[in-house]
N, C-alpha and C positions, 0 to 999 in steps of 0.2 A: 464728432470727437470720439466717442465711442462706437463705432463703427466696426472695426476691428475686433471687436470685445465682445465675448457675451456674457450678458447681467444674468445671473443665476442667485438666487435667495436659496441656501441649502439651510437645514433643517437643526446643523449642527458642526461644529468642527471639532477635531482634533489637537488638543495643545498638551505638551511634557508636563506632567508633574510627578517629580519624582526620578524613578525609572521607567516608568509607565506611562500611558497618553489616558486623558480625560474627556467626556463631552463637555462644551461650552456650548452657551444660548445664540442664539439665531446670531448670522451677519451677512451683510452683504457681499457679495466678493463681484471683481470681472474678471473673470476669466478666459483667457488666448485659450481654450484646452485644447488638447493631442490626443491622437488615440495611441494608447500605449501599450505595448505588451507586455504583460506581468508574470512572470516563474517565479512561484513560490514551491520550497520544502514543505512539507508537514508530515510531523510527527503526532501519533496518534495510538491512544488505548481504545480498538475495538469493538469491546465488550459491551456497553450498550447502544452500538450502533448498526443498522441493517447492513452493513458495508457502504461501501465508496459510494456509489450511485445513485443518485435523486430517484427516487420511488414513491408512487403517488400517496400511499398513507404510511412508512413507515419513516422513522429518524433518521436519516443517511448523512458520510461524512460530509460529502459535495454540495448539502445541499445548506447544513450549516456555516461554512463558508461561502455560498453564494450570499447568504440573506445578512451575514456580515461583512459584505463586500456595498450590500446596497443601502444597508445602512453609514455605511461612509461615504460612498459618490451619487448616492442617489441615483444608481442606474441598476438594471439589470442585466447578469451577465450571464454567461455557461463557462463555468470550471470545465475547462480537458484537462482528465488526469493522465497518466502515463499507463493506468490500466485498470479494471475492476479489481478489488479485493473482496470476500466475501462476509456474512454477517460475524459477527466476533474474531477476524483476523484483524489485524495490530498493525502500524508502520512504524518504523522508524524513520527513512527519508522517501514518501510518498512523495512525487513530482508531479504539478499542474501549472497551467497558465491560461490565463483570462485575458482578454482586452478590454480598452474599460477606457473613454471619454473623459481626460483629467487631466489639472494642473498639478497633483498630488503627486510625490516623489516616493521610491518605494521602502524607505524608512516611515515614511506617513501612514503607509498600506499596512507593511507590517504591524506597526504599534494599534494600531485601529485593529485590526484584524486581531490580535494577542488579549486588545481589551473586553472585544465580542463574544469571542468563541468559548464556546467551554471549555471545562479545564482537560477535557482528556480528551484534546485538538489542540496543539501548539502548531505555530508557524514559525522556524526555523530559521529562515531565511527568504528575502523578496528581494529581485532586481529586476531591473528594465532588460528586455532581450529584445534582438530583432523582432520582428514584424513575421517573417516567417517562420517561428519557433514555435513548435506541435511537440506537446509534452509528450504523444502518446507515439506519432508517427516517426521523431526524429530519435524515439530510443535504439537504442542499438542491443542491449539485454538488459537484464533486473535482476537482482540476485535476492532470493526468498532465504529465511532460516525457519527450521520445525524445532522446535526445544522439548524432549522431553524430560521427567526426571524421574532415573531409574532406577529406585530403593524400595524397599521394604517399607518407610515410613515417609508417609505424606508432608507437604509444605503446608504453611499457613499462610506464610506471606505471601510466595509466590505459585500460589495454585489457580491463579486466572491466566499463568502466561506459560504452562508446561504439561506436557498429557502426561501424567504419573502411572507407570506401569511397575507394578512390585517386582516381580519375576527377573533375574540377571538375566540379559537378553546378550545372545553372543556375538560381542560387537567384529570380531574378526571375519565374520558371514557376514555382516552385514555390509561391510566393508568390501566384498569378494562381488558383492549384489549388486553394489554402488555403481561397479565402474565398469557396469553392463550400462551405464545410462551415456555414457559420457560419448559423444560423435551428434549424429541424425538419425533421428528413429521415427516413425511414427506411435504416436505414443496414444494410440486412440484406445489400449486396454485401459487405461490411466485416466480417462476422462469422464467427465461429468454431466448429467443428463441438464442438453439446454446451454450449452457450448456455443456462444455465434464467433463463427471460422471458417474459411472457407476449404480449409484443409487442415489435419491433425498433425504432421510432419514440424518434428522443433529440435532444436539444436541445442545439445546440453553441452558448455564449453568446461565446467569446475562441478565436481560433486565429490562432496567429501562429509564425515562424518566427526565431529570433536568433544574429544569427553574435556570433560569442565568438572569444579569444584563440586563437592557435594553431590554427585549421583548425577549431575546434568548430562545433557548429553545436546548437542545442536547439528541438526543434518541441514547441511548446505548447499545452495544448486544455484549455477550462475545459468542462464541459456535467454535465445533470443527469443523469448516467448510462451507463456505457457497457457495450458487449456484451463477451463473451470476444473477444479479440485482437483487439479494433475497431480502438485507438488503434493497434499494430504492425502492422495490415493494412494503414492508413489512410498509414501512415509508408513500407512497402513501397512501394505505389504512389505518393505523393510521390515517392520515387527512380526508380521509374520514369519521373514526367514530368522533374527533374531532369539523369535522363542520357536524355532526350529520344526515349525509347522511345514515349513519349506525349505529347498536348499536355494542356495544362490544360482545355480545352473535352470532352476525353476521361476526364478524371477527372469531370466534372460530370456527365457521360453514364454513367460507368458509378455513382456512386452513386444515379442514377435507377434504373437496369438491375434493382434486389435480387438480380443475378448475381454471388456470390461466384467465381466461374469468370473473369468479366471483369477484375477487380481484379487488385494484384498481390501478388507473396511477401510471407510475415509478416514480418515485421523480426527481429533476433535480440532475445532475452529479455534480455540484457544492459544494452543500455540504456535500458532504462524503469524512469522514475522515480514511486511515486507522491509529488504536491509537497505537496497541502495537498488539505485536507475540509471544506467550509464549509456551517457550520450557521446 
């Protein structure tokens, strides 16, 4: 009669209370399960995490959502994300997907996953996609934001998420710098030691600069790919032509150079955002 079925005793279920999901005590279930494939969003505060990537003794985002992944299905899975980020950078819509052995539907994921995770890991959104859906292989670009805040007097509140430099930096240069990025370049002065690629060459399709309320300022870069610390490289040295250390004709020159020696300091990890993942 149960043929068809498999009896599985899990550990725990999932039930609404509230606006939120709950554990509940053991039960039996039988289960027809599917193997499904899950996209989820996450949105995430950086700062005390090694970055994206499961790493054997440090706190990683990936690897918090796997362990609250298996404590809902009792399986173990591998999160593919759409990309590394690195230790104290931020997302707003980081993109992954898992497959995972289950009768659970992705409201169920979701809410299980929002109940687990820490608080500075939200999951935004989960649906069912094809079978062939590769968060990291099916992106088409990503678009990163660098925030910094450019006054004389510091933030309190928001000084985990802005590299605050006093100095008026001249945004009109910086500006002139920008849209030396914008085409196909190889961008190997711009990169970071420990880079896995099999080439440096990346396509910047949007790069622009926008001043904001109160001293902010957010440098924006859409492109189909970037290297380890491209984007913070790339932001470094904008500050340098800014505080006029360089001109813009010198940033042009050194992204021809593939002299990472040329370029300037990384930017700090704080504020970089990733914004969106477009498939």
């Amino acid at each position: 009669m149960l043929s068809n079925f498999r009896v599985c005793v899990i550990n725990s279920f999932w039930s609404p209370v509230g606006s939120g999901f709950t554990l509940r005590s053991n039960r039996l279930f039988l289960i027809n399960a599917m193997i499904k494939n899950f996209k989820i969003i996450i949105e995430y505060n950086g700062t005390r995490y090694h970055g994206w990537q499961r790493q054997k003794n440090d706190r990683t985002v990936q690897e918090e959502i796997e362990k609250a992944v298996h404590t809902i299905t009792g399986q173990q899975v591998s999160l593919t994300g759409s990309g590394r980020t690195d230790a104290g950078v931020h997302a707003y819509a980081q993109v992954a997907n898992f497959k995972c052995e289950t009768n659970l539907g992705p409201q169920d994921i979701l809410g299980g996953l929002n109940s687990l995770s820490d608080e500075d890991v939200v999951i935004t959104s989960c649906e069912e996609v094809d079978a062939s859906f590769h968060a990291r292989y099916d992106a088409k670009s990503k678009t990163y934001v660098y925030k910094i805040l450019n006054r004389p007097i510091p933030a309190a509140i928001f000084r985990q998420y802005a590299w605050h430099i006093r100095k008026e930096l001249n945004l009109e240069a910086m500006r002139a710098a920008i849209s030396h990025l914008i085409g196909s370049h190889d961008f190997k002065a711009f990169e970071g030691v420990g880079s896995q690629r099999s080439h440096t060459n990346r396509s910047v399709f949007k790069a622009n600069l926008i001043e904001e309320e109160d001293g902010y300022l957010a440098f924006e870069i859409e492109a189909d790919g970037f290297l380890r610390f491209m984007v913070r490289t790339i932001v470094g040295t904008l500050v340098d032509v800014g505080r006029g250390r360089i001109l813009p004709d010198d940033f042009k020159r050194i992204l021809a150079s593939r002299d990472r020696n040329q370029a300037g300091a990384t930017a700090p990890a704080h504020g970089l955002f990733l914004k969106k993942v477009n498939y």
